[in-house]
C-alpha positions as CSV (number, residue, x, y, z in Angstrom):
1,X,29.7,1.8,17.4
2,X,29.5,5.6,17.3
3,X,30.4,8.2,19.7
4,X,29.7,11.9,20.1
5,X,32.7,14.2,20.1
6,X,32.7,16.7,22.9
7,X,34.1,19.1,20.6
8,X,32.5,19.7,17.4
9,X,29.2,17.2,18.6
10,X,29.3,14.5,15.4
11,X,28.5,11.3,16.2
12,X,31.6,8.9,13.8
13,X,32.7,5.7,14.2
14,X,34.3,4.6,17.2
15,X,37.5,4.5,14.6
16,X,37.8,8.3,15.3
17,X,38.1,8.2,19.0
18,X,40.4,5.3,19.2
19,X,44.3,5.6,20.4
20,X,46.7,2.5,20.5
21,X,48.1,2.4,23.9
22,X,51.3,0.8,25.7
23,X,49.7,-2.1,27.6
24,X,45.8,-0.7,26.2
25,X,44.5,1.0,23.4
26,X,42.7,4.6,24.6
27,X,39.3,6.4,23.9
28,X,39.4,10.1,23.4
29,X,36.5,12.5,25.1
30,X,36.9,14.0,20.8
31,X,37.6,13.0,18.0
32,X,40.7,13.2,16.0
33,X,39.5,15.7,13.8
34,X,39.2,18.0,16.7
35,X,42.4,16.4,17.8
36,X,43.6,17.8,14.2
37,X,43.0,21.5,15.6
38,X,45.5,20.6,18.5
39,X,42.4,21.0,20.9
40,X,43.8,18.9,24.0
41,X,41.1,15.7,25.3
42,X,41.9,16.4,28.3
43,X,40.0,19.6,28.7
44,X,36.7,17.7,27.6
45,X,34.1,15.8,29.7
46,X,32.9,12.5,27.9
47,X,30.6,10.4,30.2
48,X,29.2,8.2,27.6
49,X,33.4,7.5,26.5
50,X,34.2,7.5,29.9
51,X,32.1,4.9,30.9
52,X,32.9,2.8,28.0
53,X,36.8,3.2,28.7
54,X,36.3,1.7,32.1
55,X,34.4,-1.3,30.5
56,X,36.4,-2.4,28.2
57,X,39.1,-1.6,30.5
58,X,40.6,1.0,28.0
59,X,42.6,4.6,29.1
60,X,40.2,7.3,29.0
61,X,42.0,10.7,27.8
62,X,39.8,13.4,28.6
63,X,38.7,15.5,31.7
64,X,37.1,13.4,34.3
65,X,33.1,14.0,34.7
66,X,32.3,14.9,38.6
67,X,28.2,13.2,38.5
68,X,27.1,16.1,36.9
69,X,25.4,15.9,33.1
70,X,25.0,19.0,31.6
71,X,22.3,18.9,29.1
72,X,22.6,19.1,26.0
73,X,20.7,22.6,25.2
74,X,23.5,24.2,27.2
75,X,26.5,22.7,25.4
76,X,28.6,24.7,22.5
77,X,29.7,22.8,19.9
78,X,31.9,23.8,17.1
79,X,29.6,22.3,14.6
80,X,26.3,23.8,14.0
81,X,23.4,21.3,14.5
82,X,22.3,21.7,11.2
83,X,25.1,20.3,9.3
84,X,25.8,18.1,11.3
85,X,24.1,15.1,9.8
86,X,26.0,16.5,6.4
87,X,28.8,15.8,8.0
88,X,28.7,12.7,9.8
89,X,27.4,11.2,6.6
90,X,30.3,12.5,4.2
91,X,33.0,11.3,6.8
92,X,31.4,7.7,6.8
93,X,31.2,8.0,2.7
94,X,35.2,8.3,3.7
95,X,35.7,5.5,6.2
96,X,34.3,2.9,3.6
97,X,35.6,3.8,0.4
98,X,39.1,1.9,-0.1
99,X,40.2,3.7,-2.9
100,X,40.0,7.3,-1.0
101,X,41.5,5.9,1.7
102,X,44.5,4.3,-0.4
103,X,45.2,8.0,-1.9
104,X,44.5,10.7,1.0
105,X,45.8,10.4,4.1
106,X,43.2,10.9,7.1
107,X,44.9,13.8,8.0
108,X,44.6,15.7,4.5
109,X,41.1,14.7,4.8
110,X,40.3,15.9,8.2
111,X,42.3,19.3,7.7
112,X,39.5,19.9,4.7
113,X,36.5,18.7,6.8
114,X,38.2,21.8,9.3
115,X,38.5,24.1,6.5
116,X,34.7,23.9,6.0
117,X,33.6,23.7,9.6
118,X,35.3,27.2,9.8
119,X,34.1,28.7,6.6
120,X,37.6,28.5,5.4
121,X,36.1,26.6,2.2
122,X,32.8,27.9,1.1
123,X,31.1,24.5,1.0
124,X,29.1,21.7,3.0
125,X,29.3,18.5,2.0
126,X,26.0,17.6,0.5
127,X,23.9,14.1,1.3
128,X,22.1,14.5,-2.6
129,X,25.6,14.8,-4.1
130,X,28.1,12.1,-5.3
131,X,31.0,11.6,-3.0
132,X,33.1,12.3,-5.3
133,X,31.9,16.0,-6.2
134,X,32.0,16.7,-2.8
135,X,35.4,15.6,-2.3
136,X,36.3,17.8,-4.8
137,X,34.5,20.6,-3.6
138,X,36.5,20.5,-0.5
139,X,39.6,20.5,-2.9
140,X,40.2,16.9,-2.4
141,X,41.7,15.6,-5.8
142,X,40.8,11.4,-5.2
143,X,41.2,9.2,-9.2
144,X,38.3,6.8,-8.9
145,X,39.2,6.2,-12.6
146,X,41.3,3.0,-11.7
147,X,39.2,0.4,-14.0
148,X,41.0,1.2,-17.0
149,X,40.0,-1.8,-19.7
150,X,39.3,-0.3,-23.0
151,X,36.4,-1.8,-25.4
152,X,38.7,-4.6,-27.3
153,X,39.2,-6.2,-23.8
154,X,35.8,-5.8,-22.8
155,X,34.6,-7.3,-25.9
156,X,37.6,-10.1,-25.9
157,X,35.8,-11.6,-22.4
158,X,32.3,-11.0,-23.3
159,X,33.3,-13.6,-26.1
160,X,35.7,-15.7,-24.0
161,X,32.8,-16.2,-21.7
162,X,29.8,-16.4,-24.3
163,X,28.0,-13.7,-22.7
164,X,27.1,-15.7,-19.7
165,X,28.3,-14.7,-16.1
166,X,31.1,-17.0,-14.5
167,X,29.0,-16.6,-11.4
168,X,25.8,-17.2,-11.5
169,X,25.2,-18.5,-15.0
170,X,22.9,-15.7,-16.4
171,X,23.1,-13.4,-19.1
172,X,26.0,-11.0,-18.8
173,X,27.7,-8.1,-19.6
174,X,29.8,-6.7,-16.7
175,X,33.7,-7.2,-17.1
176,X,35.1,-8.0,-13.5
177,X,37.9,-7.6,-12.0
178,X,38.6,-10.8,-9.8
179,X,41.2,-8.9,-7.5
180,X,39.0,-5.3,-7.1
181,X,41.1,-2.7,-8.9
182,X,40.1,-0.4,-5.9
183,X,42.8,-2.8,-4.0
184,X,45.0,-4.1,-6.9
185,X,44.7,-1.8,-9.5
186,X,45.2,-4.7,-11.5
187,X,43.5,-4.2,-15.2
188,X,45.7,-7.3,-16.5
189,X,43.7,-9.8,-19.3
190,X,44.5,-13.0,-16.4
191,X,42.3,-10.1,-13.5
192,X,39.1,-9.8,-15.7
193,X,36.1,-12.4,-15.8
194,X,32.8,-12.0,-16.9
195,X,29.8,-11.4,-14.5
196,X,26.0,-10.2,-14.8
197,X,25.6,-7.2,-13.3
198,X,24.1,-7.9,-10.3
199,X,27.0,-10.1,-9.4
200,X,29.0,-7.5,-10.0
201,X,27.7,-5.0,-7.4
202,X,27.3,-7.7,-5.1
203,X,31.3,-8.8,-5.2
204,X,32.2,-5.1,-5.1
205,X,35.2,-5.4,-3.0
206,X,35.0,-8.5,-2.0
207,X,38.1,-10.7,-2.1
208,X,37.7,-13.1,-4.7
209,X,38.7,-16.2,-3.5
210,X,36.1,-15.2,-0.1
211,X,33.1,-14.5,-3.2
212,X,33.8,-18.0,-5.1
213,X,33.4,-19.8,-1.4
214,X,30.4,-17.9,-0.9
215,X,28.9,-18.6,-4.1
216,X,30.3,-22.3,-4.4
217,X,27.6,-23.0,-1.8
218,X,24.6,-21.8,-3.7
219,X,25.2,-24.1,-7.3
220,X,21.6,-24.9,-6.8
221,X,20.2,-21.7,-6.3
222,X,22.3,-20.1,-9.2
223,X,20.7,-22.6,-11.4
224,X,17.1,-21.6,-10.2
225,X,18.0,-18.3,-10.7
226,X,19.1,-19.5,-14.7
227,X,15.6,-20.9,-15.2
228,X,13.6,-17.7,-13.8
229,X,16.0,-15.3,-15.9
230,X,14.5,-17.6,-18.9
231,X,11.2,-18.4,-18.3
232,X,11.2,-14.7,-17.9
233,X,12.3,-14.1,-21.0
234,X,10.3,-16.1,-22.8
235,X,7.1,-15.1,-20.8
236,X,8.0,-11.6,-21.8
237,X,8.3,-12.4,-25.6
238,X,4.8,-14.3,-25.8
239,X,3.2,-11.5,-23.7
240,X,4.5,-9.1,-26.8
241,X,3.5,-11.1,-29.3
242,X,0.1,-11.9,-27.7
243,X,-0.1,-7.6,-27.6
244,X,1.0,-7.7,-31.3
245,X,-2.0,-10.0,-31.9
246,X,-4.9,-8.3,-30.3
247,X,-3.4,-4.7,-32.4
248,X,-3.7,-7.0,-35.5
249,X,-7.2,-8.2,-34.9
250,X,-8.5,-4.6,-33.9
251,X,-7.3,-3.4,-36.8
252,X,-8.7,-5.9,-39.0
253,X,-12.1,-5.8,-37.5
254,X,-12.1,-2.4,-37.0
255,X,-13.6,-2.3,-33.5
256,X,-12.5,-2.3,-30.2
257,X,-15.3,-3.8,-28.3
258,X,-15.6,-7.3,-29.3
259,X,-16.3,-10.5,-27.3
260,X,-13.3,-12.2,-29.0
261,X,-11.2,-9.5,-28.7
262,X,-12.4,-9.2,-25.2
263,X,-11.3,-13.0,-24.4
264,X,-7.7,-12.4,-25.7
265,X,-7.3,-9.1,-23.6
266,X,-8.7,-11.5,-20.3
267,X,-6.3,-14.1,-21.7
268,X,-3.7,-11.6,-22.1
269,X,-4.4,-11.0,-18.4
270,X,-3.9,-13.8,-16.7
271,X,-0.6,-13.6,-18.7
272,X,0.4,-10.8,-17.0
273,X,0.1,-11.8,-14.2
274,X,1.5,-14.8,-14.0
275,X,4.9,-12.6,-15.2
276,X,4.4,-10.9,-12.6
277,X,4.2,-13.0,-9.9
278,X,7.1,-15.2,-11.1
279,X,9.1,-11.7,-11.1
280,X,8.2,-11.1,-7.4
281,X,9.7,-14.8,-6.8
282,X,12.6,-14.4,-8.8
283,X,13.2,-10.9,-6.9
284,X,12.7,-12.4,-3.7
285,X,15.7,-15.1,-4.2
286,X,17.8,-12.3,-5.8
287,X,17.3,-10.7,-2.6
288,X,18.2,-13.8,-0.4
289,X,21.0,-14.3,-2.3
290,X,22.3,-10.8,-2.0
291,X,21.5,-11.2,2.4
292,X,23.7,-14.6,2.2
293,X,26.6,-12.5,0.3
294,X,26.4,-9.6,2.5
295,X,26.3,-11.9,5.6
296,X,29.1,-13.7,4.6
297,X,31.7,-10.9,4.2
298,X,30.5,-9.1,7.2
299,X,31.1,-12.2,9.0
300,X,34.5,-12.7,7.8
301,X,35.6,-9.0,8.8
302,X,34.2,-9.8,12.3
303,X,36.5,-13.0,11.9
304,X,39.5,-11.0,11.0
305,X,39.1,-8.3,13.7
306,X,38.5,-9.6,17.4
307,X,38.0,-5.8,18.7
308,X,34.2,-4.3,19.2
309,X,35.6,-1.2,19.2
């Protein structure tokens, strides 16, 4: 869920508004980056947080609305409108990235997202940049350089593994850390396996053990997904060779309008696209397969944390 700040008007995650509590946790009328600047919540009107409070039966700490909205053209916040999609999409870039969160604290980081709200550091975060150049733009020094195996190790489990992907069965290439190195910054011989490279992205930072579950359950569409990779492949190479042809036989003959060279180009057709409609299918299962993966961990963070908010 997010929630406007009263302050400086970005709508974040409910994560920034959020207070543990003695009996309750409490919502703030702004967020803690405002909170950073020692502005006091209680000097700021939050209906919308308000309300919420009072239905999850949470503490509210801000000043209590009397029934009248004021619009929102008449409201002063301390970031201007502009940048503040910038914003609210760098400090979500934060909130999911485990290995920025492991090395700077979420004060550092909101005492740099102050510094450029108030010009104090000559820069915006950009949404066309990488995160990490506009980390350290705002003089945040993060290492994202925690996978660490050099080229004999690669090579070692590309040959352990016989190029093939201890996943899915396809080709691969990818070396993979079972236990992310974001998490474990484990780049030990008994951490790496061997994974195509869509598996790869698809794992991420998924727990291992929670990946080999999922993907336990899909032995019979990894080995579909084995025979379109190859009847690709193949597909491919005859549609080359069948190009390599008809160059041959133009040369030869020395023309380029001919009714047997005409047939092979038809032929050559129909070739085409049957490739290309096995592609869409085989792109349509990768897809599937990817929702199933994506469901699956989402699921098992909803599992792990019984709070909406």
């Amino acid at each position: 869920m997010k929630l406007q700040c009263a302050s400086c008007g970005l709508r974040l995650d409910s994560l920034h508004f959020k207070q543990e509590g003695l009996m309750n946790p409490k919502l703030t009328s702004i967020c803690d980056i405002c909170l950073t600047r020692n502005l006091d919540a209680e000097n700021y009107e939050n209906p919308v947080v308000e309300s919420i409070s009072q239905v999850m039966l949470y503490s509210f700490v801000g000043k209590k609305n009397n029934g009248q909205i004021k619009p929102d053209s008449l409201k002063h916040y301390l970031v201007d409108n502009t940048n503040r999609r910038q914003y609210e999409s760098f400090i979500q870039d934060y909130d999911g990235n485990e290995v920025a969160l492991q090395q700077i604290s979420r004060r550092e980081f909101n005492l740099a997202i102050i510094k450029s709200e108030d010009n104090e550091i000559d820069y915006v975060p950009e949404n066309n940049v990488d995160f990490a150049v506009n980390m350290k733009k705002l003089g945040i020094e993060v290492d994202f350089s925690l996978n660490e195996v050099d080229f004999v190790d690669r090579e070692r489990i590309r040959h352990k593994y016989n190029y093939r992907c201890q996943y899915c069965g396809r080709r691969g290439t990818s070396v993979d850390h079972k236990d992310p190195v974001s998490l474990s910054h484990d780049n030990s011989f008994d951490n790496l396996i061997l994974s195509c490279s869509e598996c790869n992205k698809i794992k991420s930072n998924m727990p291992y053990q929670l990946f080999v579950k999922l993907n336990d359950q899909l032995t019979i569409v990894n080995k579909k997904l084995v025979k379109y990779e190859d009847a690709l492949a193949n597909l491919k190479e005859e549609f080359q060779a069948a190009k390599r042809d008809l160059a041959g036989k133009v040369h030869l003959k020395g023309i380029v309008n001919d009714p047997e060279l005409n047939a092979i180009r038809k032929q050559n057709k129909k070739l085409q696209d049957a490739i290309d409609s096995l592609q869409s299918d085989y792109g349509a299962l990768r897809n599937e397969r990817k929702t199933y993966f994506d469901i699956g961990w989402k699921l098992e963070k909803e599992r792990e944390n019984s709070e909406i908010i």
